[in-house]
VOGU-3710 file (C-alpha; in Angstrom, 3 decimals, decimal comma):
1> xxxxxxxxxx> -18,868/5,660/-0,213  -18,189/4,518/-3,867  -21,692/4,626/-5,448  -21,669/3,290/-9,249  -23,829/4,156/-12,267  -24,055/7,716/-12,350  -26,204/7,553/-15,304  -24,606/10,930/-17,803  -21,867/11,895/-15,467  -18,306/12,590/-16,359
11> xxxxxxxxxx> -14,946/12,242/-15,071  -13,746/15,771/-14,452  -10,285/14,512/-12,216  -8,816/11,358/-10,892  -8,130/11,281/-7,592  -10,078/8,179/-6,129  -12,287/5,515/-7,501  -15,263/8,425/-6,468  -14,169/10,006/-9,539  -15,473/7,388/-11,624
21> xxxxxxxxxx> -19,022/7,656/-12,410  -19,733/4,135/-13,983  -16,899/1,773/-13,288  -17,949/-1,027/-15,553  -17,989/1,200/-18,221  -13,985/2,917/-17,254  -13,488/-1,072/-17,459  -15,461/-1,685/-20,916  -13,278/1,612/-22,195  -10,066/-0,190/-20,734
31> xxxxxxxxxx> -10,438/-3,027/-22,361  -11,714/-1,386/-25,860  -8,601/0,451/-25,209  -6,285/-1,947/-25,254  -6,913/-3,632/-28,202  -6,004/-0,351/-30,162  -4,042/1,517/-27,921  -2,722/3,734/-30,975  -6,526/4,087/-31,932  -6,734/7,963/-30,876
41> xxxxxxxxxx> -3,679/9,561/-31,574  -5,534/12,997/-32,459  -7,432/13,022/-29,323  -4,742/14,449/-27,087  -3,046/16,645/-30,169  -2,221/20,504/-28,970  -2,941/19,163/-25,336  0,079/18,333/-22,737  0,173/16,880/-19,300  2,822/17,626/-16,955
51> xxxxxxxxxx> 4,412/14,518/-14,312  4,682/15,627/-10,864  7,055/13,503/-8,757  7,812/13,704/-5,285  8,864/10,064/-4,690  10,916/7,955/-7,195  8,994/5,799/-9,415  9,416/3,448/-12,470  6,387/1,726/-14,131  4,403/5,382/-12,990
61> xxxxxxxxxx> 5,973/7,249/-14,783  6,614/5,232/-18,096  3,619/3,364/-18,442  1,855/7,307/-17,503  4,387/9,339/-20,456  3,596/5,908/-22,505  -0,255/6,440/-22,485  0,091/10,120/-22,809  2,735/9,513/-25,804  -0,188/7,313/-27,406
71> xxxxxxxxxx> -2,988/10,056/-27,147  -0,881/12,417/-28,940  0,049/14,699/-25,794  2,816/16,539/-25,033  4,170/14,722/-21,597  6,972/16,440/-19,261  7,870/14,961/-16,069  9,211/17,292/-13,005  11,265/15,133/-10,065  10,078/17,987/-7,556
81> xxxxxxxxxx> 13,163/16,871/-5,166  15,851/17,108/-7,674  14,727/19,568/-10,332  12,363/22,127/-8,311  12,220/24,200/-5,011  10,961/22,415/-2,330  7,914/22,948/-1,994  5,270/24,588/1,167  2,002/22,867/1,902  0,816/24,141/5,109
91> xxxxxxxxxx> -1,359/27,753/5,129  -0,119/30,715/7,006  3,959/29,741/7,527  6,432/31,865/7,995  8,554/30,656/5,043  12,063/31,213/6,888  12,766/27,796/6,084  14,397/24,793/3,659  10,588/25,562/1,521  11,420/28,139/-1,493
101> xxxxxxxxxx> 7,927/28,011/-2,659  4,243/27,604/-1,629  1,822/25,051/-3,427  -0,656/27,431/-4,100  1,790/29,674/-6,436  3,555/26,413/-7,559  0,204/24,265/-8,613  -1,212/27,603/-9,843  2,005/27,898/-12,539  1,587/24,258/-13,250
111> xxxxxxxxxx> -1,743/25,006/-14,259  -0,905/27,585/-16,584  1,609/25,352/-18,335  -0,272/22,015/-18,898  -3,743/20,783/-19,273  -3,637/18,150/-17,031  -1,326/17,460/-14,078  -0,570/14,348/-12,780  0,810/13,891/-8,780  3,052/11,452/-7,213
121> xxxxxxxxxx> 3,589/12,016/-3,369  3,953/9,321/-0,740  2,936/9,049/2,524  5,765/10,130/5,356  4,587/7,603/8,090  4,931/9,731/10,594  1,554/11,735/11,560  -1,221/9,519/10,446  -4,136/12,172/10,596  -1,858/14,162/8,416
131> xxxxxxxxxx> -1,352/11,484/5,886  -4,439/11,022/5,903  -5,585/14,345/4,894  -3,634/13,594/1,606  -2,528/17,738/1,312  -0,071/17,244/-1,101  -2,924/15,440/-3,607  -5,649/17,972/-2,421  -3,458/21,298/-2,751  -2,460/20,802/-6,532
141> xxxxxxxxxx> -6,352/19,713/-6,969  -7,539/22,721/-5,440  -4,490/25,354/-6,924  -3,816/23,900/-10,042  -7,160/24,883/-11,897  -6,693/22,149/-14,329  -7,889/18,016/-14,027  -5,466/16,180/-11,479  -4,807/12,419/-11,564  -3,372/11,044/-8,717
151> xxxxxxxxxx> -0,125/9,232/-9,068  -0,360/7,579/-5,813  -0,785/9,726/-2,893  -0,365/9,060/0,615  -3,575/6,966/1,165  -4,021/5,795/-2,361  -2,985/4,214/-5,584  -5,885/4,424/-8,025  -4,546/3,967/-11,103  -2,457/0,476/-9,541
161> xxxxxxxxxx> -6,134/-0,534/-8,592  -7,495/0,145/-11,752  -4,843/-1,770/-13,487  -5,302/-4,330/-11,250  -8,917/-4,808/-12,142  -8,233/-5,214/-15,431  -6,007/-7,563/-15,200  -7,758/-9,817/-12,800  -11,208/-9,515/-15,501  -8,598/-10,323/-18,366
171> xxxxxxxxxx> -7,715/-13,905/-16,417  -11,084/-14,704/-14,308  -12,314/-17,992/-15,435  -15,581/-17,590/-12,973  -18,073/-14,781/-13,352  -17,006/-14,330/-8,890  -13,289/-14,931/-8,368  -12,080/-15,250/-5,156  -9,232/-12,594/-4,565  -7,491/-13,007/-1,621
181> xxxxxxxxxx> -5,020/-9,467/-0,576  -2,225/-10,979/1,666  -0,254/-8,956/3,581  3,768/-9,914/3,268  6,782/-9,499/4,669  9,127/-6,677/4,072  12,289/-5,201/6,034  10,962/-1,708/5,793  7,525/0,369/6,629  5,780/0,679/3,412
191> xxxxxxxxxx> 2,251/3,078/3,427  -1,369/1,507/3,151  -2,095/3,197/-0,231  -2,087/0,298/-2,507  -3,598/-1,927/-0,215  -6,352/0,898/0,364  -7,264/1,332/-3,475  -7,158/-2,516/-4,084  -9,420/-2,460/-1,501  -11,545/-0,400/-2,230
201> xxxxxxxxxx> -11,811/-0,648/-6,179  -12,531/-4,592/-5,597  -15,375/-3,876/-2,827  -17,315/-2,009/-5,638  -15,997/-4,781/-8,431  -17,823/-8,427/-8,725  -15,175/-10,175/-6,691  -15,494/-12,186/-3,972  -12,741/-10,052/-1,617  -11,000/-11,032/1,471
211> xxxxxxxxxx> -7,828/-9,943/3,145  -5,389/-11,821/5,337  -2,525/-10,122/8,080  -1,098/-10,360/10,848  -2,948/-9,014/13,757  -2,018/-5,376/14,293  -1,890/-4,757/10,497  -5,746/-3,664/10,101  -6,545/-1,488/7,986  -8,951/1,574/8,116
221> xxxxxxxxxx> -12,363/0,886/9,433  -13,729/3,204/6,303  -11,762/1,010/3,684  -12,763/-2,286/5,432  -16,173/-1,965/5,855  -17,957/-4,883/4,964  -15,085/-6,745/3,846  -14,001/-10,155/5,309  -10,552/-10,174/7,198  -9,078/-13,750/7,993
231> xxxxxxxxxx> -5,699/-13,729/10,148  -4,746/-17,299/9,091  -3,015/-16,928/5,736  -3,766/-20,433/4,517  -7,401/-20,716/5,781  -7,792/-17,261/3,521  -6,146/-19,417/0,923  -8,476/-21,864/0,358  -10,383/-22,357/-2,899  -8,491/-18,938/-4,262
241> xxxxxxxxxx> -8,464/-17,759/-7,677  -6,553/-14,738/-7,107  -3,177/-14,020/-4,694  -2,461/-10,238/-4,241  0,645/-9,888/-2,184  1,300/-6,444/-0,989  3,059/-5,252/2,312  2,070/-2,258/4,677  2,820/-0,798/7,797  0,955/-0,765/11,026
251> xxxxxxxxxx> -2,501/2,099/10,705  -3,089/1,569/14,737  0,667/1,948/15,158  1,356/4,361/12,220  4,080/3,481/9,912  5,331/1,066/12,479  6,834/-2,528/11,194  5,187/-4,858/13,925  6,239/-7,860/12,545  9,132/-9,406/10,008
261> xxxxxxxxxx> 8,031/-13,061/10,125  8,626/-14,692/7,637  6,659/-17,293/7,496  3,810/-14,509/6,114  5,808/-14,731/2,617  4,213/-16,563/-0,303  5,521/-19,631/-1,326  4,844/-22,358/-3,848  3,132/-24,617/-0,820  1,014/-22,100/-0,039
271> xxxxxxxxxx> -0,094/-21,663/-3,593  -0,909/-25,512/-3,746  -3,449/-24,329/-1,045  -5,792/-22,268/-3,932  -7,971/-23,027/-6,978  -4,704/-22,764/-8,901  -4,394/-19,309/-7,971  -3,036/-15,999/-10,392  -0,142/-14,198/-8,311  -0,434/-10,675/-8,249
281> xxxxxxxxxx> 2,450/-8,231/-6,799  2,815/-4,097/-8,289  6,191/-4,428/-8,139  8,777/-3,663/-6,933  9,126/-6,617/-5,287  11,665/-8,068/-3,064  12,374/-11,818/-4,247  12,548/-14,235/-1,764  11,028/-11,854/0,905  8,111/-11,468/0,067
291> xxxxxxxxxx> 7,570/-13,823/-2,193  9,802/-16,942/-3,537  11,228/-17,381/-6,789  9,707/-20,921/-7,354  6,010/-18,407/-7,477  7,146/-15,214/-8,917  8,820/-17,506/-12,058  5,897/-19,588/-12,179  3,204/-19,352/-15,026  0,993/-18,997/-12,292
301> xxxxxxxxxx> 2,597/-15,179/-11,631  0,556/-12,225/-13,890  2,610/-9,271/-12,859  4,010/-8,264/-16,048  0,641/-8,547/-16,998  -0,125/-5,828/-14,532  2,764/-3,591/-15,314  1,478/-3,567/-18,572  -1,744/-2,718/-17,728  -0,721/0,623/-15,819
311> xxxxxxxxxx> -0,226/1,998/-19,435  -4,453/0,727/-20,270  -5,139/2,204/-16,947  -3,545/5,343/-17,066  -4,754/6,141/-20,980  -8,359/5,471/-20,350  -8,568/7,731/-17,802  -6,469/10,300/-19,924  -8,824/9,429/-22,704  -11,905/10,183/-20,469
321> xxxxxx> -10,005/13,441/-19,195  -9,509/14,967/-22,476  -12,801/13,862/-23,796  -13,903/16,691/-21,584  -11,096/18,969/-22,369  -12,336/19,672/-26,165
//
């Protein structure tokens, strides 16, 4: 459980919102941050920070070289699947396999090399107590020997979540928005992680939070705890100052698509429904799927605002990281 206000403590890796000891001050820092994001140019000079990727990725790994680019670091990214040996994360194998290398010498290199590391792995929606046990994010964490921030992993986004927050605080007009997270349509299985961090990163933000799906498309127990779940979309809708869209697969049936219906995506009618609602996505998004044009080219729609924001989110935690670092 997220507890807040560790009076003194320090970020020492960034792997779930637990890592942050005060979040309305990682917010405060965000937003300082943003209004001079070239303000601190010497604080990440002689130090480097090396991109991980095991899944493809656009505004990750920009908006992540961006904010490393504006500290002063060295950044170099690594596609794992295209540039490396694939890599072994189970303990004991007999590597007679496709895996060339083990995680614990490969993390324990990467460590040598950089002074942070920085992981992108998804989930394979196939095992979901494997998943679950996030080894891919927890094996460079506990090999690498330097700070880790986590990319997205296979049970959460943090740094979306983050930049998420700050833009929602950046367009609140009431001290308690209502943010609504409503599942959408989407022809493939997509992992729970960003839905998890939103999740949880709003639960311990000053939000009034609740989440709409289809039923069969609950998540975790542990990541909706005390958080209100409504299965009609436009009942959720009411009186809404914020619209997250986001699709995810089945937890109960893991990584299963239960349902394609359509009439889940958002459209401008449903948007009529809020307080004249913000639409949120993290993009990629599929137009006219998930969401309609008439919303996503509306001024109501803030994702660019987002995107942006992934650089803010991704510096201040670099900024907190190599705070410690000197």
């Amino acid at each position: 459980m997220y507890q807040r206000d560790k009076t003194g403590a320090k970020m020492k890796q960034f792997l779930s919102i637990n890592d942050v000891p005060d979040l309305n001050g990682l917010l405060d820092k965000a937003l300082n941050i943003k209004a001079n994001l070239n303000g601190k140019r010497e604080l990440g000079k002689h130090k480097s920070i090396g991109l991980i990727f095991l899944n493809p990725s656009l505004r990750t790994r920009l908006s992540s070289q961006r904010a490393a680019l504006n500290l002063g670091m060295d950044a170099i990214v690594l596609d794992v699947n295209s540039g490396g040996w694939k890599l072994e994360f189970d303990d004991g194998v007999i590597m007679n396999g496709d895996s060339a290398e083990h995680v614990k010498e490969a993390a324990g290199v990467l460590g040598r090399y950089f002074d942070v590391l920085a992981i992108r792995s998804f989930a394979a929606l196939e095992d979901r107590e494997k998943d679950y046990e996030d080894a891919v994010l927890n094996a460079f964490a506990e090999y690498s020997g330097v700070p880790i921030i986590n990319m997205e992993s296979a049970t959460g986004h943090p740094l979306q979540a983050f930049a998420d927050l700050i833009t929602i605080t950046e367009h609140q007009k009431k001290s308690r928005p209502k943010v609504v997270l409503s599942w959408a349509p989407h022809p493939k299985a997509l992992p729970q992680a960003v839905a998890n961090s939103f999740v949880r990163w709003m639960k311990a933000s000053n939000v009034d939070l609740m989440v709409t799906h289809p039923n069969g498309y609950e998540l975790a127990d542990t990541i909706m705890e005390g958080v209100s779940v409504e299965y009609d979309q436009n009942i959720a809708f009411d009186n809404a100052d914020f619209i997250y869209a986001k699709n995810w697969s089945s937890y109960t049936n893991y990584g299963k698509v239960l349902s394609s219906d359509s009439s889940w995506m958002i459209t401008q009618e449903k948007m009529n429904l809020t307080n004249n609602a913000k639409f949120l996505h993290c993009l990629p998004v599929r137009r006219n799927v998930v969401v309609e044009d008439a919303v996503l080219d509306s001024t109501s729609s803030i994702v660019l605002d987002q995107a942006e924001n992934r650089i803010v989110s991704m510096q201040t935690v670099l900024e907190s990281l190599l705070e410690e670092l000197k």
